[in-house]
DSSP file (Angstrom, degrees, kcal/mol; ACC not computed):
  #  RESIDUE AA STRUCTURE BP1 BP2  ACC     N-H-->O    O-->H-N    N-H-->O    O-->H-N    TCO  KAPPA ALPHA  PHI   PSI    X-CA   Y-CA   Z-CA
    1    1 A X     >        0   0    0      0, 0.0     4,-2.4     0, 0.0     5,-0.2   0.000 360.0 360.0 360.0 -28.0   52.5  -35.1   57.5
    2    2 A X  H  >  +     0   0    0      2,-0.2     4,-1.1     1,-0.2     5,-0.1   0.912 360.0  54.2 -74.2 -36.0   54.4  -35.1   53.9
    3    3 A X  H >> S+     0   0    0      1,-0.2     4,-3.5     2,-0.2     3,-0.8   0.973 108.2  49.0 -60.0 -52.8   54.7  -38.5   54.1
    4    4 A X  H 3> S+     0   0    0      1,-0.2     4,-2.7     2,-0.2    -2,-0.2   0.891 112.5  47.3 -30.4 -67.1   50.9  -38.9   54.7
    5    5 A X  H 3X S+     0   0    0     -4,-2.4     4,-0.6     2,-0.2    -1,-0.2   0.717 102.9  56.1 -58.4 -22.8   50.0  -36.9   52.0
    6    6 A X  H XX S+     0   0    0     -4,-1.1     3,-4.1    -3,-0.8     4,-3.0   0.971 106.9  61.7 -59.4 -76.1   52.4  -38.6   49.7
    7    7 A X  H 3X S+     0   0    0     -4,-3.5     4,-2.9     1,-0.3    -2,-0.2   0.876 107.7  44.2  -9.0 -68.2   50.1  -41.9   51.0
    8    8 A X  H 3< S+     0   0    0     -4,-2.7     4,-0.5     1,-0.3    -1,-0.3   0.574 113.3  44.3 -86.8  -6.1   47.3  -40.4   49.6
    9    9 A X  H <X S+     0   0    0     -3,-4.1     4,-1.8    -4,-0.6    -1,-0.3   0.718 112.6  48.8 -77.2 -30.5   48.3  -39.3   46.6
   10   10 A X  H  X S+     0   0    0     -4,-3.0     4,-0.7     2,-0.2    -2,-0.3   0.867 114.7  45.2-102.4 -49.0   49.9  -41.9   45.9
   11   11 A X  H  X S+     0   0    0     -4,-2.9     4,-2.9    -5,-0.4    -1,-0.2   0.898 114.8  55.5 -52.8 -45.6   46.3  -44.4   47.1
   12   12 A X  H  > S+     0   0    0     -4,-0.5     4,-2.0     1,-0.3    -2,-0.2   0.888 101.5  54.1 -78.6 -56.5   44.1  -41.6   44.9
   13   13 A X  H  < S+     0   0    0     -4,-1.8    -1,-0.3     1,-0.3     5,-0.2   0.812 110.9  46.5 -80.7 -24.2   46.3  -42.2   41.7
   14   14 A X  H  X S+     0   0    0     -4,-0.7     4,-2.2    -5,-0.3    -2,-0.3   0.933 109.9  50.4 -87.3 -45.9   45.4  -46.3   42.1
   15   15 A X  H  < S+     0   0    0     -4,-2.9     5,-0.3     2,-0.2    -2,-0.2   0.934 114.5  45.9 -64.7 -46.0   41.8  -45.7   42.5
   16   16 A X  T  < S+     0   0    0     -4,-2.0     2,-0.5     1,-0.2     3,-0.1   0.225 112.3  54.5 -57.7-147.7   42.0  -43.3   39.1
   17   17 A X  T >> S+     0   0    0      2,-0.2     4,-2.0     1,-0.1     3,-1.0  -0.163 113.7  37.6 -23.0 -66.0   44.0  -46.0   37.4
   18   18 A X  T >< S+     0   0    0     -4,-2.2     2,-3.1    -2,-0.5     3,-1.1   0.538 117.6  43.9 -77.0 -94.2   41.5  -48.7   38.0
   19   19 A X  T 3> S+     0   0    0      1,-0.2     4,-0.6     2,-0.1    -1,-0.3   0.382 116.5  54.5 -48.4  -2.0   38.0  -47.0   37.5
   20   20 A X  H X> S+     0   0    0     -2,-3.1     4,-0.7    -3,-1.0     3,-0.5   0.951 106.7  42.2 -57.4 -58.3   39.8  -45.7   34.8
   21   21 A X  H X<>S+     0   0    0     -4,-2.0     3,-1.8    -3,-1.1     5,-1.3   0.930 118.0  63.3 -40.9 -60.5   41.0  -49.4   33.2
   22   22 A X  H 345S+     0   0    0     -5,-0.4     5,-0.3     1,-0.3    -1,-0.2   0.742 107.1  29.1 -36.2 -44.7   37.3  -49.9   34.2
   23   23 A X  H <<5S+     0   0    0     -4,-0.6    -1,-0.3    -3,-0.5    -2,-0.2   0.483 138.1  28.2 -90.9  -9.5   35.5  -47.7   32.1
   24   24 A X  T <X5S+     0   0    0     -3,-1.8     4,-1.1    -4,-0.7    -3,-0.2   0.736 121.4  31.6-135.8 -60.6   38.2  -47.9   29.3
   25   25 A X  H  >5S+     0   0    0     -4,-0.3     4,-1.8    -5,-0.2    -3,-0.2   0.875 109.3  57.7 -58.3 -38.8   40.3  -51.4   29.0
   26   26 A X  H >><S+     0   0    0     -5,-1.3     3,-2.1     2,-0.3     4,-0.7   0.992 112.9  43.0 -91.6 -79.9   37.9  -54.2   30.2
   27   27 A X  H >4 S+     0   0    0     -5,-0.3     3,-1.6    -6,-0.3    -1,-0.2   0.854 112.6  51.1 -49.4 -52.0   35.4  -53.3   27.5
   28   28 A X  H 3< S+     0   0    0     -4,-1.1    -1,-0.3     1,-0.2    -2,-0.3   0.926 118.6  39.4 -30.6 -51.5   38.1  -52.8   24.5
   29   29 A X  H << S+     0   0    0     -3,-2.1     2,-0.4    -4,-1.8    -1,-0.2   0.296  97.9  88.6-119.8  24.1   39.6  -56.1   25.2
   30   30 A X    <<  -     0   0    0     -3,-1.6     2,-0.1    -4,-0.7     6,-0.0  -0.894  62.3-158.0 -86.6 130.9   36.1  -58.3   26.0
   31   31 A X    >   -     0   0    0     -2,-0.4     3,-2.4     1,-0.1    -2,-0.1  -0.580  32.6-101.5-108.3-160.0   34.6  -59.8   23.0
   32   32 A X  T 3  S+     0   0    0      1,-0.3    -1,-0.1    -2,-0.1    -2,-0.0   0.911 124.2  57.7 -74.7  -8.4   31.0  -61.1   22.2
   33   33 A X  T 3  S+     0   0    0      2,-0.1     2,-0.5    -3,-0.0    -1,-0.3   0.574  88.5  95.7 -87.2   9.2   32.4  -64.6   22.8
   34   34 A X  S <  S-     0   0    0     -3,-2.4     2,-0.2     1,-0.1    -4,-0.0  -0.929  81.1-119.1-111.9 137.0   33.6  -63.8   26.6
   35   35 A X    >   -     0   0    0     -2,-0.5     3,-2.9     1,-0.1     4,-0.4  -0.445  19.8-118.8 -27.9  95.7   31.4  -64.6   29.2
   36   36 A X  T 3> S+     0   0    0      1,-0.3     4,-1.9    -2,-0.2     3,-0.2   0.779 106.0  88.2 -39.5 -22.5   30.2  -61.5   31.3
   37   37 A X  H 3> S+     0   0    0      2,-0.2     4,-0.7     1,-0.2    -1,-0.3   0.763  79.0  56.8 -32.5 -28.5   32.1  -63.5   34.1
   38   38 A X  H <> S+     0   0    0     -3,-2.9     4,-1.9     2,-0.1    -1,-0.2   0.947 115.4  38.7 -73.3 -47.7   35.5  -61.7   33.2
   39   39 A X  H  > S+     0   0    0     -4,-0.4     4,-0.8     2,-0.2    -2,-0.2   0.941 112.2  52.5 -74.7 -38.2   33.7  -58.2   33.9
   40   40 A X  H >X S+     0   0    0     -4,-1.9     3,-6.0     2,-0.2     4,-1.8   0.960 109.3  55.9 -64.3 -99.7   31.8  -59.2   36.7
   41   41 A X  H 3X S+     0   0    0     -4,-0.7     4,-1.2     1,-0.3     3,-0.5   0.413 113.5  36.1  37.4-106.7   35.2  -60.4   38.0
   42   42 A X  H 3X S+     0   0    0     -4,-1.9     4,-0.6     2,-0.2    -1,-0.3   0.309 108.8  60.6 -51.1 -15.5   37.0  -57.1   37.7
   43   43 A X  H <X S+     0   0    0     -3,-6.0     4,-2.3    -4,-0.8     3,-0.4   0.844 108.5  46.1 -87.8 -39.4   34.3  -54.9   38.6
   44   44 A X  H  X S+     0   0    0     -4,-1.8     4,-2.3    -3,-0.5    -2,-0.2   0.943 115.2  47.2 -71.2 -43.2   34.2  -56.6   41.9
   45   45 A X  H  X S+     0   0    0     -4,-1.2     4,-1.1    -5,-0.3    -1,-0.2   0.520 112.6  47.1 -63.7 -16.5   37.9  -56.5   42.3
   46   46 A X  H  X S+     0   0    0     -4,-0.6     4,-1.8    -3,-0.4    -1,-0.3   0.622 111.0  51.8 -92.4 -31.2   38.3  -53.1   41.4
   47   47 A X  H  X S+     0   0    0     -4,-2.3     4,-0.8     2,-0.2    -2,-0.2   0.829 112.7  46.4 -77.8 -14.8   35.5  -52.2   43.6
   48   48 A X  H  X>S+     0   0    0     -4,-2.3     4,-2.7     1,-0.2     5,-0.6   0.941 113.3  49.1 -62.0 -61.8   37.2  -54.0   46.5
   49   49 A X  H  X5S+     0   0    0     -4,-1.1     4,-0.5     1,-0.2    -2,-0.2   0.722 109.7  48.3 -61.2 -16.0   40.3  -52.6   45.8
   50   50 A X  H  X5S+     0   0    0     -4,-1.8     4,-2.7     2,-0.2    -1,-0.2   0.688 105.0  64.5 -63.2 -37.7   38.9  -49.1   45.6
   51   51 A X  H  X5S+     0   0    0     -4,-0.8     4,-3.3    -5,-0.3    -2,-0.2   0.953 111.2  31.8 -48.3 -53.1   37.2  -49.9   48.9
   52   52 A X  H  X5S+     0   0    0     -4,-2.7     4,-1.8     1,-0.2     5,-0.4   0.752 112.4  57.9 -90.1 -30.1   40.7  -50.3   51.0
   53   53 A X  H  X<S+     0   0    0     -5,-0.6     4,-1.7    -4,-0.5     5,-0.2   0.999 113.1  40.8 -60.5 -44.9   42.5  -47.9   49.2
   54   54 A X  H  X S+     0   0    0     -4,-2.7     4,-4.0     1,-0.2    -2,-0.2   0.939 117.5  53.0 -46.3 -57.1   39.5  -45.2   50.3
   55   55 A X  H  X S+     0   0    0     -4,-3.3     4,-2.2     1,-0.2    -1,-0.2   0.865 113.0  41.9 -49.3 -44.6   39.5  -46.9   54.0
   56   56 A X  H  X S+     0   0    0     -4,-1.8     4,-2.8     1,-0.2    -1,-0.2   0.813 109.6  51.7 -88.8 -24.0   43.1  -46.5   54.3
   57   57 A X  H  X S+     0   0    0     -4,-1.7     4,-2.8    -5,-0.4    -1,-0.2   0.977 115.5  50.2 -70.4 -33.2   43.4  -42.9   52.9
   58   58 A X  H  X S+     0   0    0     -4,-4.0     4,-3.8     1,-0.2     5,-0.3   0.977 109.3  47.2 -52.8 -51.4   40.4  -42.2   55.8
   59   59 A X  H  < S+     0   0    0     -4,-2.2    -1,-0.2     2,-0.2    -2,-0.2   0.787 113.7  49.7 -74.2 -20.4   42.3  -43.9   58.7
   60   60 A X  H >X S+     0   0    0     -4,-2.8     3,-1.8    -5,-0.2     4,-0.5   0.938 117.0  47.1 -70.2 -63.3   45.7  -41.6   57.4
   61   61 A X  H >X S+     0   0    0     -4,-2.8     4,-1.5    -5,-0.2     3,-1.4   0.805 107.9  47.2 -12.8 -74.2   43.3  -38.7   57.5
   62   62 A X  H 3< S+     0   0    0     -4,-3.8    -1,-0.2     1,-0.3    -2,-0.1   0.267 108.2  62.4 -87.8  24.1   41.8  -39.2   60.6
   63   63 A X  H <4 S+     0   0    0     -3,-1.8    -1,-0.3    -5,-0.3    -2,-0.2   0.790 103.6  49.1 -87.3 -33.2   45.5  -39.8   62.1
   64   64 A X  H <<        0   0    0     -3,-1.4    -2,-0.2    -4,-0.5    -3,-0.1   0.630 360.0 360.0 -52.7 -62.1   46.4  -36.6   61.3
   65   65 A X     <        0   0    0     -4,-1.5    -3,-0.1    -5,-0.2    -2,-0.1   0.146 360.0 360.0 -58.7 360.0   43.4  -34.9   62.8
C-alpha cells in the first residue's frame, strides 16, 4: 500500500505541475505574434496527460479496494 500511495502522490503532483504551467507559463511566454495553435497544443496535451495520470491513480485505487 505505501508504494501505491507514493504512486499517487507522486501522479497528483504532475497533474498540479501542469494545470499549474497552464494557467501560469503558456500565457507569460506567448506573444501577440504566436498563433493560438501553441496554446491549443498544450491545452490538449495537458489535458490528455491529466486524463491518464487521473485514470491510473483510479485503477491503483480501485486495486487496493
Amino acid at each position: 500500500p505505501h508504494d501505491i500511495l507514493s504512486d499517487i502522490r507522486e501522479k497528483s503532483e504532475r497533474i498540479n505541475h501542469l494545470t499549474w504551467a497552464a494557467r501560469h507559463i503558456v500565457p507569460d511566454r506567448l506573444s501577440i505574434d504566436d498563433t493560438n495553435e501553441k496554446l491549443v497544443l498544450f491545452l490538449e496535451t495537458v489535458a490528455i496527460l491529466a486524463d491518464d495520470y487521473t485514470r491510473e491513480i483510479t485503477q491503483m485505487i480501485d486495486g487496493v479496494l
